[in-house]
C-alpha positions in Angstrom: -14.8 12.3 8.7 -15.5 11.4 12.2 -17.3 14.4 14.4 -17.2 14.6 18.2 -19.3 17.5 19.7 -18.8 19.8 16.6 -15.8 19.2 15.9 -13.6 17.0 13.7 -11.4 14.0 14.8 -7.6 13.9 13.7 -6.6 10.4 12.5 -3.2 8.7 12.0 -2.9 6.6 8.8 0.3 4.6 9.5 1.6 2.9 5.8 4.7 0.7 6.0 5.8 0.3 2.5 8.0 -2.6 1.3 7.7 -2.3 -2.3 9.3 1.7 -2.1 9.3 2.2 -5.8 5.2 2.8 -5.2 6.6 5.4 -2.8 6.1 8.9 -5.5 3.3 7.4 -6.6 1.4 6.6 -3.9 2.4 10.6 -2.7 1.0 11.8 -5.7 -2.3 10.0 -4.9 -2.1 12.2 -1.9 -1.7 15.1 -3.1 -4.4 14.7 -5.9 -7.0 13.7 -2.5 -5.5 17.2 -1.0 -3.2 15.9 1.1 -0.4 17.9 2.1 1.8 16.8 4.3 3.4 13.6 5.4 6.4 11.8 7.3 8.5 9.7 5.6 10.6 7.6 7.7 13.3 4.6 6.7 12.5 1.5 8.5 13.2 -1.7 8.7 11.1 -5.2 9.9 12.4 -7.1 13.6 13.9 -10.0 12.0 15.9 -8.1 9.4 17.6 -6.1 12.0 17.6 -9.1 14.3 19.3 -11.3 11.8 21.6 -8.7 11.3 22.7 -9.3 15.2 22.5 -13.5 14.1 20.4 -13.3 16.8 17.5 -14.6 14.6 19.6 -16.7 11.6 16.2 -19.4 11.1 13.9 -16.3 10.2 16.9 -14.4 8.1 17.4 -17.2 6.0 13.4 -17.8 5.6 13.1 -14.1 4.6 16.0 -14.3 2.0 13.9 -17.1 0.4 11.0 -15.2 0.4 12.1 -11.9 -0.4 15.4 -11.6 -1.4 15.4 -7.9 -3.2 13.9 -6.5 0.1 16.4 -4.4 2.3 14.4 -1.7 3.1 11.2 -0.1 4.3 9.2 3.1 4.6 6.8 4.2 6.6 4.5 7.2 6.0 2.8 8.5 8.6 -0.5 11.2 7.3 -2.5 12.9 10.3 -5.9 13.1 7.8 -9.5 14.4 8.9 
């Protein structure tokens, strides 16, 4: 915990998650540390949504051959102390 004059600092933890199926698990880690709440937002990378436009079709092909299975991203956002 960072202190400033007395009192405590607020920090953001921003996790983008690829691999989603770690998603309950990684909330139950939270929760076991005693922490409550978090944001859990569907996102998605700049050349995925890009491609999508074929504005981008050299890194949409280049990301199908590295990571075909990945359509979709979260990202957690967890203001901690």
């Amino acid at each position: 915990m960072l202190f400033e004059k007395g009192r405590s600092i607020m920090e953001l933890l921003v996790l983008i998650l690829n691999k989603t199926e770690y998603l309950k698990d990684i909330l139950s880690a939270f929760m076991e540390k005693d922490i409550r709440g978090a944001t859990i937002l569907d996102s998605q990378g700049m050349a995925h949504n890009l491609c999508e436009y074929n504005e981008l079709r050299f890194m949409g092909s280049l990301r199908l051959l590295l990571d075909p299975e990945h359509k979709e991203s979260k990202t957690v956002l967890v203001v901690v102390e």
